[in-house]
Structure formats: C-alpha cells, structure tokens
Residue, then its C-alpha position, 0 to 999 in steps of 0.5 A: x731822499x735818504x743818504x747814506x755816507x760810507x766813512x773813509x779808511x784813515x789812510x794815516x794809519x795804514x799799516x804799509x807793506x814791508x820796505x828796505x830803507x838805507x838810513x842816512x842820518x839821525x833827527x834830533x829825537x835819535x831816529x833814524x832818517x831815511x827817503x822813500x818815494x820823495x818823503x823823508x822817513x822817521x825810524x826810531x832804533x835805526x842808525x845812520x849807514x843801516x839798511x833796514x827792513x821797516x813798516x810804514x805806522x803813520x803817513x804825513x803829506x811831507x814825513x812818514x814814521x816808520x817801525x824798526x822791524x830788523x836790522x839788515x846791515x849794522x852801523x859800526x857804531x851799533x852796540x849791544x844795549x846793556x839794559x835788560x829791559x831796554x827794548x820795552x822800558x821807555x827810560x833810554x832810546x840810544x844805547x843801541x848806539x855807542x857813546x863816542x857816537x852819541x856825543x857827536x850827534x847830539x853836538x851836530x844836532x845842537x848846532x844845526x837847530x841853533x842855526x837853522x831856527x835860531x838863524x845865529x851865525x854858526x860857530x865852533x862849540x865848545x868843548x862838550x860837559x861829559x861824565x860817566x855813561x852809567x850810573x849817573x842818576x842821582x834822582x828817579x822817579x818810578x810808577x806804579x801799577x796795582x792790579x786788583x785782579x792779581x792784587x800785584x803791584x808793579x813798580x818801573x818807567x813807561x814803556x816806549x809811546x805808551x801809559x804801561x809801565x814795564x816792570x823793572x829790577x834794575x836800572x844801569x842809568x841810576x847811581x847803583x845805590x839806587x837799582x839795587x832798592x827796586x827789586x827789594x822795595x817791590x817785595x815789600x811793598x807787595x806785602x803791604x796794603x799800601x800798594x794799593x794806594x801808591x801813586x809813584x815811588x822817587x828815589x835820591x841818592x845825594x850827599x845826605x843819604x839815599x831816600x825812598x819817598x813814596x807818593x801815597x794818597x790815602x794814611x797808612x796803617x800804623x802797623x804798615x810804618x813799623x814795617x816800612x821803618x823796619x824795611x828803610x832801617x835794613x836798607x841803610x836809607x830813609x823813608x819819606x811819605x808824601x801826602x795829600x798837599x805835598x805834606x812830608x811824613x818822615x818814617x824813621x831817621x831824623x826829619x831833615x830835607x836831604x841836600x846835595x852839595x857842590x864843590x865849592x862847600x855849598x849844601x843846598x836842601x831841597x823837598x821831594x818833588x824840587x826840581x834838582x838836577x840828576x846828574x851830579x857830576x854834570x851839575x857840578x861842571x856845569x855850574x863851574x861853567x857857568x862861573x867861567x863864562x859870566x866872569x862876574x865881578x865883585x858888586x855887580x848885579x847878576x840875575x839869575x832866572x828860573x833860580x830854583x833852590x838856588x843851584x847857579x845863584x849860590x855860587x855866583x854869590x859867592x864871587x862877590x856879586x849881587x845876586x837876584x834870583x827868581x823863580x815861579x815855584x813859591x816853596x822853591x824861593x823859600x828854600x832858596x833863601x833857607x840855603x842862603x842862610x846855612x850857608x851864610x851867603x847875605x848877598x843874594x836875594x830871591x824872588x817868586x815870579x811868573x816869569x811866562x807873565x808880565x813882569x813889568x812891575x817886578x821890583x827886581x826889574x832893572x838894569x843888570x850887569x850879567x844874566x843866566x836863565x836855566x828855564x824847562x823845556x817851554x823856555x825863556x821867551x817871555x822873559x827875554x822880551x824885557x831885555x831893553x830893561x835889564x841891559x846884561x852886558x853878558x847872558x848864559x842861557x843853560x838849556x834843556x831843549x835847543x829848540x826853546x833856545x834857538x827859537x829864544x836866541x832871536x830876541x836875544x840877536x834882534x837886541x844886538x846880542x851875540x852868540x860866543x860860546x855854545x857847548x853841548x851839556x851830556x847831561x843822559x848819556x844813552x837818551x836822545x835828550x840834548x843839553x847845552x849852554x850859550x854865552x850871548x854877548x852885547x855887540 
C-alpha cells in the first residue's frame, strides 16, 4: 500500500505575531537580550532598558532571534547614527549607541567570557587602549558588483546577514582621506571596461601615502591604465593592480610597498593583501603596551607567534631581546625579515610555521624567557599545548575574539599560568567587535 507522507512546516522559521519585550541587557555580539515565555530573546538594534516591539524570525529550543521592528521607550544611551547608510550597510552595528556606553559594555562583555569560559579568577581590567570614534581606519576593503543588465558597477560593504552589497559614497569609520575616494573612484571605474572584471577594490591611507589596489581577474587594456594613471595622479594617491597569483602591477609612481611607521622610527612594509592592523593609533598603544607589560630585558629570548610582518617583533628587538617570530603566511616572513634589515635590527630571527599543526620538530622550539601570540579570530590553542617546552616566565596574549582567549586561558592556567592584567583594546569603535590583552604569569 502506497503512502503519501505531508512535510512539516519548519516551525523554526515561522515568523510569530508581534510582541512587546523590555531589553534587559546586550550579548557580546551587541544584541539586545530580552525574556519571552522562559526563552532568552536575541535582538540585534535594541539596548538595554528599551521596550520594544519585535518579531520572532527564528525559534530555538533554549533561544529566540528576533527582528527590531520599533523602538517604543529609548535607552538614554540611544544616539542617532551618524552614517547615512548605517541601516543597511553591514560594516558598524552600535552607532546606535553612544560611545561612552559602548566601551563599558564591550569591558563587561570581555571579562564575563574570560570568566565564564575560561573559568580564571576575575579581576580589575586594566585601563581600556581607546582612540577617536571616526575616522580610525587606516585600511578597508570594499566589494564589488557588476551588473550586466544595468552594465553598472556598484562598489561598497555587505549589507546586514546578507552577499548584497549596498552601495556606499562615504564611509565615517575610515581615515577621511579615504571616503572622500569612493564616490570618484565608482565614477571612474563606471566608465571603464574593467569594472566588469573587478573583484574588490582596498583602500590604505598609511605613512607612505594613500593607495587604491584594485583586485582584478583578467589584464586591462593599455588605453584603460592611461586613464587609471591619469585618475590616480588627480587623486594625489597611487594605484596598484592585483593579479592572478597576487602579482603587483604598479599604475603610475614609483614601485615601492607602502609602509607604516611606528613611533619609535620603525617603518614596516608590507604587500596588499598583508594582514595590518586598521587602527593606527590603536596599534601604536597597543604595541607600547605590549612592551610594558612583557618588560623584556636585554639577552632574553622573546617569542613572538603569529608575527606577521614583524608589528610586535620589531620593537621588542629593540629593547635588547632575542626575538624569534613565526608566522604561518610564508611571503609574511619574508617581509618580516626585509623590515629587519631597512631598519637594521640583527637580533631578531623569523620563522614560517603552521602554528595549528605539530610543531615539535621546529628548530626555534625551547625554552624562552617572555611570549606574545597575537593569533586571528580561531586563536592559539594548538600552539599553547607546547608550553612544557617553551617555559615563558611571562605571556601576552593580544586577542581579537575573547572566546578564542577564554577557551586559550585553560591551558594557560592548568600549566600554573596565572591571569594579571586583561584590558579591552577598542580597536572598531561603533561595531560590536571586542579586542583585548592579557598578561599571564607563571605562578
């Protein structure tokens, strides 16, 4: 006998009818947090003390999602965003909310995933790394669309939870330098053939001069460089193609990698595509920091993982220490060494290494006096399993996701490693995104 089998509605989806919620508090993402029938509810846009009027977009057994459809009782802390396109463009989630307020949850968020995940005694931060709240980005990196039917290029940041870009002509987060280009460089490339070709267009703004690098994916006419050169004259900036292979093509000026300097005479170069950090000012604190808190001495050996280019490994070298820094990126670690040598520091050494595999048979594997990891978001605990080798007497774990670091503070405390200073970096003033660092001591 046949059987026919109807398929169940997937009740996940269901949209609900609409309810009003009294927002209690923020997730570390920046949602709101509010209660409904014994579920905790997500609310992205929403702040703590709001009554709200929301729809329920996705049903958990133990959470709800939910979508912001007003605001009925503001938060004293609710500002006006100041970006134009903030309600669609996905780029910055809090500037909704004022500054002030923003550093204090991000510090309540960072230290109640230290001390819930990474199960640390919680303790006094430090004092916060904080800079301007405009402005900041030295570095961007905008997408494309072309659309054949229109033949229009679009050129912008990802909307919210979705591939669309939404098309920008400004940006307040960047260096102004920078946002004053897009809307010009859209122009141009409209009238330009390459535009069907381009993949996605970064922007830099560092101590060498601004750069436009356009990632492209098939060769530009000759006509179309004498137009891009004439562009990137007019602009006062220089323009870089990027090719099949990451293979540079300089448009006009002279082919040198732009570089960015630190305060202590340091010029580091690095290629488009290099991982940098954004906000200068930041950096620059952060890496004083760093110093500070490591104290390395002169003929102790520091290591420094996840080195890239050589941001912490430089100016610990320069205190008299010797550095070891390894990185997974080989062109990284070549770079890495050439900044090195301009800036003639011989008592550093710089390694290429998967740092997420087994490392025992790494000749720079040993005992070491101090340690810094400054990993990606996946974080260092791989590389933390080897701390019965390396010994550091001090550890400074720069992070750019406190769940990597509370999950990475267990090895850490389980080798008799103990957390002395955490502090919150605010590195993206008006996003969601939490930065810290932590000095652990061997007990």
């Amino acid at each position: 006998m046949a059987q026919f089998f109807k398929a169940k509605p997937n009740s996940s989806k269901q949209l609900s009818t609409k309810l009003t919620l009294e927002v209690t508090d923020l997730d570390h993402l920046g949602s709101g947090i509010a209660q409904h029938q014994g579920k905790i509810v997500f609310i992205p846009g929403a702040l703590p003390t709001e009554q709200v009027l929301v729809q329920l977009v996705e049903q958990k057994k133990r959470f709800s999602r939910a979508k912001l459809l007003k605001v009925l009782r503001p938060a004293d802390a609710r500002v006006k965003p100041v970006c134009r396109h903030y309600q669609q463009c996905g780029g910055c989630d809090l500037q909704h909310f004022d500054l002030e307020n923003q550093r204090h949850y991000k510090a309540k968020a960072l230290g109640g995933l230290i001390e819930k995940m990474g199960q640390t005694q919680a303790l006094h931060q430090s004092a916060a790394l904080i800079g301007s709240e405009l402005g900041y980005r030295r570095r961007a990196r905008l997408a494309s669309h072309y659309q054949k039917d229109t033949q229009k290029l679009t050129l912008g940041f990802r909307a919210k939870a979705s591939d669309k870009v939404v098309s920008i002509d400004q940006c307040p987060v960047l260096d102004e330098r920078l946002s004053v280009l897009i809307a010009p460089l859209t122009s141009q490339l409209n009238r330009l053939n390459v535009k069907k070709s381009l993949g996605h267009v970064e922007l830099i703004a560092v101590e060498s001069g601004l750069y436009i690098v356009l990632r492209i994916t098939k060769p530009v006419a000759d006509k179309e460089r004498v137009k891009l050169s004439e562009f990137a004259a007019a602009q006062n900036v220089s323009m870089i193609l990027l090719g099949e292979h990451a293979a540079m093509s300089f448009i006009n000026g002279d082919e040198v990698k732009p570089f960015y300097q630190l305060s202590d005479g340091l010029e580091l170069s690095f290629s488009p595509g290099n991982f940098i950090q954004v906000n200068r000012d930041i950096n620059q604190a952060m890496v004083t920091q760093a110093i500070e808190w490591l104290a390395p001495k002169p003929g102790e050996r520091v290591l420094d993982l996840f080195c890239g280019v050589g941001n912490f490994s430089l100016p610990l070298a320069q205190t008299g220490a010797e550095v070891v820094g390894v990185e997974g990126v080989v062109e990284m670690v070549e770079q890495g060494r050439a900044n090195a040598r301009h800036n003639g520091i011989d008592n550093v050494q710089f390694f290429h290494a998967d740092l997420s595999a087994d490392i025992s048979s790494q000749p720079w594997l040993g005992k070491v006096d101090k340690m810094l990891l400054d990993p990606a978001r996946a974080g260092a605990f791989e590389s933390l399993q080897w701390l019965k080798k390396m010994k550091p007497q001090r550890v400074v774990y720069v992070s750019c996701n406190p769940a990597s670091l509370a999950r990475d503070s267990q090895p850490l405390t389980e080798q008799g490693y103990q957390l002395t200073q955490l502090g919150l970096i605010d590195m993206f003033p008006q996003t969601h995104h939490i930065e810290a660092m932590a000095l652990f001591e061997l007990k």
